[in-house]
PDBQT receptor file of N, H, CA, C and O in Angstrom, charges set to zero:
ATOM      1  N   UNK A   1       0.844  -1.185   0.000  1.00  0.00    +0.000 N 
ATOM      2  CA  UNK A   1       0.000   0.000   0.000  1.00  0.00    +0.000 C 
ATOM      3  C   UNK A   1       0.882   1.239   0.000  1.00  0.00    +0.000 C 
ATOM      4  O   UNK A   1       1.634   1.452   0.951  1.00  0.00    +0.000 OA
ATOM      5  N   UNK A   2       0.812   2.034  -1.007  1.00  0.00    +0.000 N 
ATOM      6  H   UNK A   2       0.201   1.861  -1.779  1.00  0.00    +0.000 HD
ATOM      7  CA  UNK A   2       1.769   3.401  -1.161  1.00  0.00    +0.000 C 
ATOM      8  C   UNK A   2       0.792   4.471  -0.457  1.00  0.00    +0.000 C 
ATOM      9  O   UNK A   2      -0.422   4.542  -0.644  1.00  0.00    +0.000 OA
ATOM     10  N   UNK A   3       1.668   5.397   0.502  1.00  0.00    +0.000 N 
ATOM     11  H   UNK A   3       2.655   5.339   0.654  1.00  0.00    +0.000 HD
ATOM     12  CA  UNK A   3       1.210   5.972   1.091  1.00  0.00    +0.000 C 
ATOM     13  C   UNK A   3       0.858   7.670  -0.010  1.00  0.00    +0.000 C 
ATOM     14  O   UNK A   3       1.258   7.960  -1.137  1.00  0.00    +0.000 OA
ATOM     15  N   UNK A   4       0.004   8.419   0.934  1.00  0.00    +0.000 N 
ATOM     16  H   UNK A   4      -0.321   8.184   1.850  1.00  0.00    +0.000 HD
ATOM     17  CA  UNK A   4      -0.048   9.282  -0.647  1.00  0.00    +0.000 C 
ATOM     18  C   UNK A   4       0.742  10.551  -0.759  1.00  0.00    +0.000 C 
ATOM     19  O   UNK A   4       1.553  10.934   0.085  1.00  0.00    +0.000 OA
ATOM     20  N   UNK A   5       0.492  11.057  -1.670  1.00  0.00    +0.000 N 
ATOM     21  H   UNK A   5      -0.166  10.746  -2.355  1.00  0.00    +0.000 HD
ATOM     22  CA  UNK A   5       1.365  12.772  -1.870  1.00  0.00    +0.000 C 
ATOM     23  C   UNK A   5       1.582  13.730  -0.516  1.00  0.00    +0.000 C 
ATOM     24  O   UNK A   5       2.663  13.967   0.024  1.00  0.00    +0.000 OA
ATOM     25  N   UNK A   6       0.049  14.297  -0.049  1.00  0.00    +0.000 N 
ATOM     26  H   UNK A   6      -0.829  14.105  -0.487  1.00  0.00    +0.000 HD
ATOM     27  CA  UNK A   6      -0.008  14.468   0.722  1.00  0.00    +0.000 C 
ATOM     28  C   UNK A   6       0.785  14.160   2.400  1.00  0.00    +0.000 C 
ATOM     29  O   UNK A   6       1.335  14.747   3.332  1.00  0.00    +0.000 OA
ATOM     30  N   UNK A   7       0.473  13.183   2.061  1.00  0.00    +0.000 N 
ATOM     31  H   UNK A   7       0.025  12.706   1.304  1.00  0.00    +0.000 HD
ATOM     32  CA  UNK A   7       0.691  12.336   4.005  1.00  0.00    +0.000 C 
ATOM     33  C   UNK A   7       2.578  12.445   3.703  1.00  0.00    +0.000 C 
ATOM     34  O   UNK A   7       3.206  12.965   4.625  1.00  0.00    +0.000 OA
ATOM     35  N   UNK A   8       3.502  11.906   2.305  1.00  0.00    +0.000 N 
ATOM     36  H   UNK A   8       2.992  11.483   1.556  1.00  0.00    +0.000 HD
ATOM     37  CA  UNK A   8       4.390  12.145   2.491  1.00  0.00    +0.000 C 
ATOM     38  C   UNK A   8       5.078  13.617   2.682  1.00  0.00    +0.000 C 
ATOM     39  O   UNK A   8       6.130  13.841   3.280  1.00  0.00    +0.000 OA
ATOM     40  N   UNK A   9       4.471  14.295   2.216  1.00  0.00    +0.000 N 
ATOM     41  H   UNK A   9       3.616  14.113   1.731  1.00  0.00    +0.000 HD
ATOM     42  CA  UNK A   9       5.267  15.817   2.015  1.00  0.00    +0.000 C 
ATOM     43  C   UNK A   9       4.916  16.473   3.836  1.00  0.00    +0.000 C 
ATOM     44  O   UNK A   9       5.678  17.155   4.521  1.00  0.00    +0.000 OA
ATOM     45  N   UNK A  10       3.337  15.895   4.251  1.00  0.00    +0.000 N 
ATOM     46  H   UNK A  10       2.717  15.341   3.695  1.00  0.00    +0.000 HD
ATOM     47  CA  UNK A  10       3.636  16.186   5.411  1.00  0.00    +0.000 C 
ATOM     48  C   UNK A  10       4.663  16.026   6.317  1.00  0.00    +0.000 C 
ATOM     49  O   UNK A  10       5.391  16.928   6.731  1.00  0.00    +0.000 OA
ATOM     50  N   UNK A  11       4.729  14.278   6.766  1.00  0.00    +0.000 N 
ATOM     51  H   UNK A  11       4.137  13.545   6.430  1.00  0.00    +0.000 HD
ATOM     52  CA  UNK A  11       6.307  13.594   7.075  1.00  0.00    +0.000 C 
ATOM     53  C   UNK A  11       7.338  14.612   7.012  1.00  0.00    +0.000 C 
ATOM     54  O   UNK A  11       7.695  15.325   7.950  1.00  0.00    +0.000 OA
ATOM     55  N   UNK A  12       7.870  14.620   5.598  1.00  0.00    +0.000 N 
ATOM     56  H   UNK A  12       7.579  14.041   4.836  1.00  0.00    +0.000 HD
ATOM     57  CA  UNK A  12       9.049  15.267   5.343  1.00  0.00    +0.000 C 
ATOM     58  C   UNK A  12       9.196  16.719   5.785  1.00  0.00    +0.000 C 
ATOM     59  O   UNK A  12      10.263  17.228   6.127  1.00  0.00    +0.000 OA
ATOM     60  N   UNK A  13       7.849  17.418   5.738  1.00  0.00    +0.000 N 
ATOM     61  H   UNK A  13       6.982  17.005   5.460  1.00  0.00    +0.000 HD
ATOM     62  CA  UNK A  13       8.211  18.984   6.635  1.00  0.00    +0.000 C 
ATOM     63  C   UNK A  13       8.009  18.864   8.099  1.00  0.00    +0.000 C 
ATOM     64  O   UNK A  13       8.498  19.743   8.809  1.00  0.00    +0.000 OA
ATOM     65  N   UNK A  14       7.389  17.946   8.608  1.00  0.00    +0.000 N 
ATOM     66  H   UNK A  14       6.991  17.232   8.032  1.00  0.00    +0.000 HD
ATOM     67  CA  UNK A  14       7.784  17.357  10.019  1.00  0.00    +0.000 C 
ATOM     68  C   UNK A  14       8.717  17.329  10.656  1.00  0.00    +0.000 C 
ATOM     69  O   UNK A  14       9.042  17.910  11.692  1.00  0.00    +0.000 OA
ATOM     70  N   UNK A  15       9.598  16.006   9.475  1.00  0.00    +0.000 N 
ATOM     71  H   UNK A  15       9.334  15.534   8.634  1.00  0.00    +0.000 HD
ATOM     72  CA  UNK A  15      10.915  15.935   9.859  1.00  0.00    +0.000 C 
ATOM     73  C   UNK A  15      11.919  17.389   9.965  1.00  0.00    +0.000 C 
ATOM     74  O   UNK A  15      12.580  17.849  10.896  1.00  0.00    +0.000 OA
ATOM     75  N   UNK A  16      11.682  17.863   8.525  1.00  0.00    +0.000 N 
ATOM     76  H   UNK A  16      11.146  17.490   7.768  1.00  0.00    +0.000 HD
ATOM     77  CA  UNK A  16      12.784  19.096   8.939  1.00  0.00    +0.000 C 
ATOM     78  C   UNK A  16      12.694  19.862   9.757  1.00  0.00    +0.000 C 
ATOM     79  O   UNK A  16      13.786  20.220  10.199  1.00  0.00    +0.000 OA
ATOM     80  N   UNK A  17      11.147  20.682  10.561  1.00  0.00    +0.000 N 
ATOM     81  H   UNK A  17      10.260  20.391  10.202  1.00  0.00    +0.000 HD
ATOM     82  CA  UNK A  17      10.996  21.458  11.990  1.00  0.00    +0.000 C 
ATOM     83  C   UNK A  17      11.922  20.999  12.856  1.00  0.00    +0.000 C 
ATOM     84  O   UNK A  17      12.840  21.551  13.461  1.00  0.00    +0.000 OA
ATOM     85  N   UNK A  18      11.259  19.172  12.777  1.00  0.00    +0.000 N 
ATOM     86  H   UNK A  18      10.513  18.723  12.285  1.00  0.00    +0.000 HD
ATOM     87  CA  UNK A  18      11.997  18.745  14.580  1.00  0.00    +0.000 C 
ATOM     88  C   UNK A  18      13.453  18.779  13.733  1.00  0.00    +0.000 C 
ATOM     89  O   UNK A  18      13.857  19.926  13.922  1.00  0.00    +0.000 OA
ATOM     90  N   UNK A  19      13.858  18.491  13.387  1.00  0.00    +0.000 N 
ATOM     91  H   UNK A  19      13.530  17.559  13.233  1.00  0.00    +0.000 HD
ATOM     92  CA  UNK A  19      15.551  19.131  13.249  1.00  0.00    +0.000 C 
ATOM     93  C   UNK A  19      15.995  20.357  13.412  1.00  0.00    +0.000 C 
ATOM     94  O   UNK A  19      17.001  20.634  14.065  1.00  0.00    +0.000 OA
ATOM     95  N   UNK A  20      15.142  21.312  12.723  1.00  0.00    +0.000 N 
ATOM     96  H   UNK A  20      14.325  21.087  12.193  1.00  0.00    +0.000 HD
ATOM     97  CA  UNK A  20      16.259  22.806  13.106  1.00  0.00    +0.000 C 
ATOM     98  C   UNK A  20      15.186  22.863  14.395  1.00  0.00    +0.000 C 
ATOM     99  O   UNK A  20      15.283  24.088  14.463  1.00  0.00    +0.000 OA
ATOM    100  N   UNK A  21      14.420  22.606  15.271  1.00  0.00    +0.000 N 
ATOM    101  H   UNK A  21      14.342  21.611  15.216  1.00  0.00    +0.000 HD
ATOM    102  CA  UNK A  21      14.142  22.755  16.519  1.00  0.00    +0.000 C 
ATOM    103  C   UNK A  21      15.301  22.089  17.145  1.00  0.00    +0.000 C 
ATOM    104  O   UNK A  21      15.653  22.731  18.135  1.00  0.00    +0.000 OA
ATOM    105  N   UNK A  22      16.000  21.079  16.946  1.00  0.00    +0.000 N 
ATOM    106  H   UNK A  22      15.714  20.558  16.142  1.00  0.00    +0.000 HD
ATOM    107  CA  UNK A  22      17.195  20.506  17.738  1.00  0.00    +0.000 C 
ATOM    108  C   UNK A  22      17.370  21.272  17.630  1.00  0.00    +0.000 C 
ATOM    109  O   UNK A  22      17.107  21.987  18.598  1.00  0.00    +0.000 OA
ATOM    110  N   UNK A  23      17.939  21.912  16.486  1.00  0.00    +0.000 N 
ATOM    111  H   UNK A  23      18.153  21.331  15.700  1.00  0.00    +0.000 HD
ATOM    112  CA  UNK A  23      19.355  22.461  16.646  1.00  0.00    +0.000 C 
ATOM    113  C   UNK A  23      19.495  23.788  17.360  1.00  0.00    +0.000 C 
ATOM    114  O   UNK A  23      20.239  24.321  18.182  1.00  0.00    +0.000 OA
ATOM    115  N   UNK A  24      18.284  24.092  16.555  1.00  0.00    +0.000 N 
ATOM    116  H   UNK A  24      17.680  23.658  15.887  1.00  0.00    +0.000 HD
ATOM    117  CA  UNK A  24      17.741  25.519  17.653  1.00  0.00    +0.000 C 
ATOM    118  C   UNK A  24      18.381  25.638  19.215  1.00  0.00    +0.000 C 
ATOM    119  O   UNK A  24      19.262  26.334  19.719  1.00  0.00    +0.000 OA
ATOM    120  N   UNK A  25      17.361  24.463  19.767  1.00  0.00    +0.000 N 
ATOM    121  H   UNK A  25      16.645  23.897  19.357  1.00  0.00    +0.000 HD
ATOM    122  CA  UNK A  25      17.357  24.390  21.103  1.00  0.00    +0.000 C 
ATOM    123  C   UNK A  25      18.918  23.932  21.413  1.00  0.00    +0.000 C 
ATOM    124  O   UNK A  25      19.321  24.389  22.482  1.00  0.00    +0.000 OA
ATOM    125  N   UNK A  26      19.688  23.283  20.837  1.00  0.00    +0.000 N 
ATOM    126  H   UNK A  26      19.361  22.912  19.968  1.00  0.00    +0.000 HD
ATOM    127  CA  UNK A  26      20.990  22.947  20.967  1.00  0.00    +0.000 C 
ATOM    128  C   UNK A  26      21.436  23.971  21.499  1.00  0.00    +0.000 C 
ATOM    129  O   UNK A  26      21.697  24.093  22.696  1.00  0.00    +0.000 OA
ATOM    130  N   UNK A  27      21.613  25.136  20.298  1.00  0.00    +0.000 N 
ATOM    131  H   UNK A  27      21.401  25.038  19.326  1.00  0.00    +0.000 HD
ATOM    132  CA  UNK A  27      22.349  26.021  20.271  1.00  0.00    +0.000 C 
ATOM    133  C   UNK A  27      22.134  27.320  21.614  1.00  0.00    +0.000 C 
ATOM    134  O   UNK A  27      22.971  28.073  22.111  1.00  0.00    +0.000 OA
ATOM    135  N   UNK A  28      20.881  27.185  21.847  1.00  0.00    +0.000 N 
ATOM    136  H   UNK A  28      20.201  26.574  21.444  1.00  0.00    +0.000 HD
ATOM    137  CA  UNK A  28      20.229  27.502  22.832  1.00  0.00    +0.000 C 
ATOM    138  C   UNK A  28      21.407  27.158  24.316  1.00  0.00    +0.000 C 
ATOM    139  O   UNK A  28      22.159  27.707  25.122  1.00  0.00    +0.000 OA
ATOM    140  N   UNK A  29      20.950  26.077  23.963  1.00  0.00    +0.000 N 
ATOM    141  H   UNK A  29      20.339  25.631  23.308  1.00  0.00    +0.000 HD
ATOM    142  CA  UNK A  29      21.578  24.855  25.799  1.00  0.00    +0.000 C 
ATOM    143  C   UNK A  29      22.950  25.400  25.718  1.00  0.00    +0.000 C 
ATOM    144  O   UNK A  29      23.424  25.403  26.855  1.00  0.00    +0.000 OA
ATOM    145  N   UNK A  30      24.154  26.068  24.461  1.00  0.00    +0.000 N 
ATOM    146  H   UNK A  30      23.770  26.066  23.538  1.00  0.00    +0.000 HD
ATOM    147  CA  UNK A  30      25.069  26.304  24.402  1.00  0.00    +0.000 C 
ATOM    148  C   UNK A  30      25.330  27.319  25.219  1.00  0.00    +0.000 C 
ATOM    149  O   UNK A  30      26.474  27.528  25.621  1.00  0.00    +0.000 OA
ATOM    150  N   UNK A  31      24.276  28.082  25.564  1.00  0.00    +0.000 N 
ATOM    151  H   UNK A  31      23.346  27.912  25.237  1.00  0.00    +0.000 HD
ATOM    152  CA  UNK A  31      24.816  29.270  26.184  1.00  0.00    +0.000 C 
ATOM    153  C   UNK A  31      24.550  29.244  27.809  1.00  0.00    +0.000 C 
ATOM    154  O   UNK A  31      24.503  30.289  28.457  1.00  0.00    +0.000 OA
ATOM    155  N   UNK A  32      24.386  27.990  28.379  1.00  0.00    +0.000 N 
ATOM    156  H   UNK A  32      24.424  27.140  27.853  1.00  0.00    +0.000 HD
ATOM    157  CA  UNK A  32      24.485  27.457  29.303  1.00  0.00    +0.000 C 
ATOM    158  C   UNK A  32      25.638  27.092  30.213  1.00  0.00    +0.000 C 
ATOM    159  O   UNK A  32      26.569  26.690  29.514  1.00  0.00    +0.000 OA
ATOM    160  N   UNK A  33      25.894  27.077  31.311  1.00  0.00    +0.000 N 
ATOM    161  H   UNK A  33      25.138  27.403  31.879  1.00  0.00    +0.000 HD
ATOM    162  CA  UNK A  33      27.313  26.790  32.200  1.00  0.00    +0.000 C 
ATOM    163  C   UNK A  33      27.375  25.539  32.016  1.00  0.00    +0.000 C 
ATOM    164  O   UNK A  33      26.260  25.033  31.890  1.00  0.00    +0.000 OA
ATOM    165  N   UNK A  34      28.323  24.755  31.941  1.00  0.00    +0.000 N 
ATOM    166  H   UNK A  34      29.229  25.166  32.042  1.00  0.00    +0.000 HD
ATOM    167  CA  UNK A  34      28.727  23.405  31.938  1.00  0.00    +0.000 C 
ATOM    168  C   UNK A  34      28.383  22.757  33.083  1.00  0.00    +0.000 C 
ATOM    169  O   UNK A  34      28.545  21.544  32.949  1.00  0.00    +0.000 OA
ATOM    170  N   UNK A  35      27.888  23.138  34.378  1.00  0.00    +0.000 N 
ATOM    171  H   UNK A  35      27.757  24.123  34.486  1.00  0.00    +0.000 HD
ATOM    172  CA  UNK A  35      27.215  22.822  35.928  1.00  0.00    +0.000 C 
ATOM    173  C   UNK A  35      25.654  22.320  35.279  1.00  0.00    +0.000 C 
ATOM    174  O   UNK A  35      25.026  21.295  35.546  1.00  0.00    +0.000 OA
ATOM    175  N   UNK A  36      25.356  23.258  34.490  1.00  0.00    +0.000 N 
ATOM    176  H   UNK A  36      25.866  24.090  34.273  1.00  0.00    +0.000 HD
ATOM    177  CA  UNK A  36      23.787  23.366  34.463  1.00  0.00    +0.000 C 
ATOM    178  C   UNK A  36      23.519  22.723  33.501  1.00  0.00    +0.000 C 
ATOM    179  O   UNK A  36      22.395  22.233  33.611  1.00  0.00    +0.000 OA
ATOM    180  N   UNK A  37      24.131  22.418  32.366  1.00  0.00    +0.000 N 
ATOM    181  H   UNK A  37      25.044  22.816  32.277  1.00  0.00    +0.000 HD
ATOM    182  CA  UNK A  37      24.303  21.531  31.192  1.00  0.00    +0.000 C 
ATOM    183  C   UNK A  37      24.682  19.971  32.004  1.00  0.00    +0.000 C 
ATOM    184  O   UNK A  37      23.809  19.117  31.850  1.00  0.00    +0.000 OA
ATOM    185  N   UNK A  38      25.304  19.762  32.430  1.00  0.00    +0.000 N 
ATOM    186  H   UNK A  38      26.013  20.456  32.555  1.00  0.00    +0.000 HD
ATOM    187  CA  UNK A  38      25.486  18.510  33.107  1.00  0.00    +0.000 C 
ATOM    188  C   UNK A  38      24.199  18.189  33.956  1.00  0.00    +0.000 C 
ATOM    189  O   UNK A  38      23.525  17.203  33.658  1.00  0.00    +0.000 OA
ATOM    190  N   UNK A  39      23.838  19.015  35.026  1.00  0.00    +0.000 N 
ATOM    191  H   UNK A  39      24.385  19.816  35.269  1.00  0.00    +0.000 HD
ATOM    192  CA  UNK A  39      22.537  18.680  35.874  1.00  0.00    +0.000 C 
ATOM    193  C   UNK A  39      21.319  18.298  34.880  1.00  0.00    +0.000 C 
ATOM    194  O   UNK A  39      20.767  17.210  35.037  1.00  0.00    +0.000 OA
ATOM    195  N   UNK A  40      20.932  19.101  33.950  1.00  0.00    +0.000 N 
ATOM    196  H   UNK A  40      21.381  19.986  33.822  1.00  0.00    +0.000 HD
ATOM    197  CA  UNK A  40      20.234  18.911  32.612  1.00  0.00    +0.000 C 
ATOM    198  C   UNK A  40      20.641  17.346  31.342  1.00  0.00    +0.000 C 
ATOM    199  O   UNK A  40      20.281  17.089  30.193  1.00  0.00    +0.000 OA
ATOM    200  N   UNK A  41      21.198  16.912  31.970  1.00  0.00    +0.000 N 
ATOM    201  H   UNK A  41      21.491  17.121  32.903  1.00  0.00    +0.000 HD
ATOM    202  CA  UNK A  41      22.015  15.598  31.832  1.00  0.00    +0.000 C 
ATOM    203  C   UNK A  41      22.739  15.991  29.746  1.00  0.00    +0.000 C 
ATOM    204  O   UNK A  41      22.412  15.477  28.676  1.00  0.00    +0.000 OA
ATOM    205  N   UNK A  42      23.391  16.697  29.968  1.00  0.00    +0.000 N 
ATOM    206  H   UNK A  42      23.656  17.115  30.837  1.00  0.00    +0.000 HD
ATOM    207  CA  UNK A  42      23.860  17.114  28.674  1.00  0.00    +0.000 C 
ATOM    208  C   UNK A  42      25.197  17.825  28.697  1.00  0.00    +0.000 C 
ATOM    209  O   UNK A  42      25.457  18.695  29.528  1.00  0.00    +0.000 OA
ATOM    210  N   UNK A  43      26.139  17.374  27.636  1.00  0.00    +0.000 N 
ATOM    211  H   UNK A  43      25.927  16.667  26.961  1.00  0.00    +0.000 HD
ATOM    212  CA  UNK A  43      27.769  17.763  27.811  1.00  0.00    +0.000 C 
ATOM    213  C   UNK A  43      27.990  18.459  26.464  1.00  0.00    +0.000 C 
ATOM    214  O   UNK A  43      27.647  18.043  25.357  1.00  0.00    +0.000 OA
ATOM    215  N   UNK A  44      28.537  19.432  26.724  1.00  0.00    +0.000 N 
ATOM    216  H   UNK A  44      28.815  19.769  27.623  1.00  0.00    +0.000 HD
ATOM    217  CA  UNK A  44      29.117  20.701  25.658  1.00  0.00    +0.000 C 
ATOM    218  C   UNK A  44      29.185  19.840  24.248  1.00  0.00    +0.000 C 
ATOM    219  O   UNK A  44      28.632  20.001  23.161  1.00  0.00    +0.000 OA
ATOM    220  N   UNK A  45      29.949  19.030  24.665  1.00  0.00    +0.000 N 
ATOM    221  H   UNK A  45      30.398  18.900  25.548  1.00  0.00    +0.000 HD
ATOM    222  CA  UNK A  45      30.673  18.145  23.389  1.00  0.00    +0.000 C 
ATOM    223  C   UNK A  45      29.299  17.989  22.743  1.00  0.00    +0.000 C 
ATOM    224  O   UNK A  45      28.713  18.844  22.080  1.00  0.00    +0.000 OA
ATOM    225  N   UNK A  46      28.831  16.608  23.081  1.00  0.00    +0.000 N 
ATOM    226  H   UNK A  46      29.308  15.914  23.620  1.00  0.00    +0.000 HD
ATOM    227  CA  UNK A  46      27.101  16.415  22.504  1.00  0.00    +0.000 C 
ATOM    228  C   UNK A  46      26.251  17.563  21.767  1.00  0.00    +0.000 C 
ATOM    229  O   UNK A  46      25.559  17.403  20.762  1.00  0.00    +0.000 OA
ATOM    230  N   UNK A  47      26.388  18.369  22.251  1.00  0.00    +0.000 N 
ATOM    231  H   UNK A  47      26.950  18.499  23.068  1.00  0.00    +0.000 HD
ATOM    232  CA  UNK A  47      25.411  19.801  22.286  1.00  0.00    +0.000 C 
ATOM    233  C   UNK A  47      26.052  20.073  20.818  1.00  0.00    +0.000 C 
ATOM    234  O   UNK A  47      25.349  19.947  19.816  1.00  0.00    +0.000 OA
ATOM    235  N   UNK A  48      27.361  20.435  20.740  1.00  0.00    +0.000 N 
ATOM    236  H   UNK A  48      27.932  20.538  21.554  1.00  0.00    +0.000 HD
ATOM    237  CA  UNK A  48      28.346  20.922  19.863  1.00  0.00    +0.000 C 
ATOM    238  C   UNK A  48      28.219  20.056  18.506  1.00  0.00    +0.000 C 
ATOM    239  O   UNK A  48      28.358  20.661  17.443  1.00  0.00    +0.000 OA
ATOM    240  N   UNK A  49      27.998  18.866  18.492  1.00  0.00    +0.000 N 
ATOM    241  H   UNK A  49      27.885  18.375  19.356  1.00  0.00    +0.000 HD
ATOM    242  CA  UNK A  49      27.916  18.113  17.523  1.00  0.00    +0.000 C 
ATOM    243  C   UNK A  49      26.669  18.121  17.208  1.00  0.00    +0.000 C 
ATOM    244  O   UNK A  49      26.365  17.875  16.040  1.00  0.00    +0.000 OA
ATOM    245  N   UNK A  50      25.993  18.312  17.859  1.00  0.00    +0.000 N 
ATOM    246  H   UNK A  50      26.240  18.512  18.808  1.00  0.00    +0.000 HD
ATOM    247  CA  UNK A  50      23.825  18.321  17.631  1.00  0.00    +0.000 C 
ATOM    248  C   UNK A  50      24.103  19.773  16.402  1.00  0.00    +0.000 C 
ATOM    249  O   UNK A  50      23.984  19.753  15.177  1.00  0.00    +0.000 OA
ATOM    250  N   UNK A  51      24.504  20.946  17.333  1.00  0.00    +0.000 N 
ATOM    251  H   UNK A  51      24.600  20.963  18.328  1.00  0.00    +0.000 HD
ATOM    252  CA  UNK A  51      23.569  22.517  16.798  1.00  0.00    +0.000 C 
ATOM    253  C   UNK A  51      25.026  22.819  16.214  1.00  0.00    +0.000 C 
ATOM    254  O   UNK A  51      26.097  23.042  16.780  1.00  0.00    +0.000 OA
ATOM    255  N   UNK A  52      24.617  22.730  14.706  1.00  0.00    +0.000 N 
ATOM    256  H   UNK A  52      23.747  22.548  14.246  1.00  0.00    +0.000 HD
ATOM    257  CA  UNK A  52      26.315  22.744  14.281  1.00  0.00    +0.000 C 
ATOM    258  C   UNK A  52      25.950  24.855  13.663  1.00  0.00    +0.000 C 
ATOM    259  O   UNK A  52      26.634  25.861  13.854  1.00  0.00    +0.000 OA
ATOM    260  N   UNK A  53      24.439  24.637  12.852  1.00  0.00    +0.000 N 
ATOM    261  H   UNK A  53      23.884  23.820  12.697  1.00  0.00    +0.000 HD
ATOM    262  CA  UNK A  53      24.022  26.017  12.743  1.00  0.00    +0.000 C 
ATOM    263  C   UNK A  53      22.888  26.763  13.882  1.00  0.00    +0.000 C 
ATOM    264  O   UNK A  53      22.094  26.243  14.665  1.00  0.00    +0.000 OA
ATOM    265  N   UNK A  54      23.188  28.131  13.600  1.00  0.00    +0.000 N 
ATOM    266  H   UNK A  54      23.833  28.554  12.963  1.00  0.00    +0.000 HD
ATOM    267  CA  UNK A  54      22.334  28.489  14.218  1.00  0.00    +0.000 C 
ATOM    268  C   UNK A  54      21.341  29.161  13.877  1.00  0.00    +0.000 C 
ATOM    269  O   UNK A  54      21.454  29.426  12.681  1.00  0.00    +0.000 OA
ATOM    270  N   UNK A  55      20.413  29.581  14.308  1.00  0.00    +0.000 N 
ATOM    271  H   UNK A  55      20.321  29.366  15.280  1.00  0.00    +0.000 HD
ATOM    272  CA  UNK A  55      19.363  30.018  13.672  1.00  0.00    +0.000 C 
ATOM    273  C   UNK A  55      18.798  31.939  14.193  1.00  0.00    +0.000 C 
ATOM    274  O   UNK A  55      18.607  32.056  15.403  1.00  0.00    +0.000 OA
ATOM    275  N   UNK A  56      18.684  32.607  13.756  1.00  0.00    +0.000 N 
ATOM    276  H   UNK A  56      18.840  32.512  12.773  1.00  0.00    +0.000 HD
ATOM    277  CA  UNK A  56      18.586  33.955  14.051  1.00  0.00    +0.000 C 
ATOM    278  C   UNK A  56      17.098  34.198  15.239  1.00  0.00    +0.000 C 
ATOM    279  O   UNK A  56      16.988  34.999  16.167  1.00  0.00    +0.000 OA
ATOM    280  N   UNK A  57      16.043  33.075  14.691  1.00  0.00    +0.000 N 
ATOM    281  H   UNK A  57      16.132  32.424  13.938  1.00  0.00    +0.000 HD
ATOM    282  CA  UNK A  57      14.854  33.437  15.807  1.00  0.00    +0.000 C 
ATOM    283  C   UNK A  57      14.733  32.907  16.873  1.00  0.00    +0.000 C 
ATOM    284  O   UNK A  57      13.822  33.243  17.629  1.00  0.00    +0.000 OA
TER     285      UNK A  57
């Protein structure tokens, strides 16, 4: 059963939000202390490799 035009193009602009929302929010968590990034269970490095761009909004 092929799924249709529609339902895929939805998917695919789905997918790309929740990505630049990572990265968004990545880039976000970047400007965070490494105390508070750790308690938040998350390490610079990780973060750094997630939000490689950033986004202006």
């Amino acid at each position: 059963m092929s799924t249709s035009f529609f339902r895929t193009a939805f998917d695919r602009i789905a997918s790309a939000r929740e990505k630049q929302a990572r990265r968004y929010v990545g880039s976000v968590l970047l400007t965070l202390d490494d105390e508070t990034l750790k308690s938040l269970g998350h390490s610079r490095e990780e973060l750094s490799r997630s939000a490689r761009s950033s986004y202006p909004f």
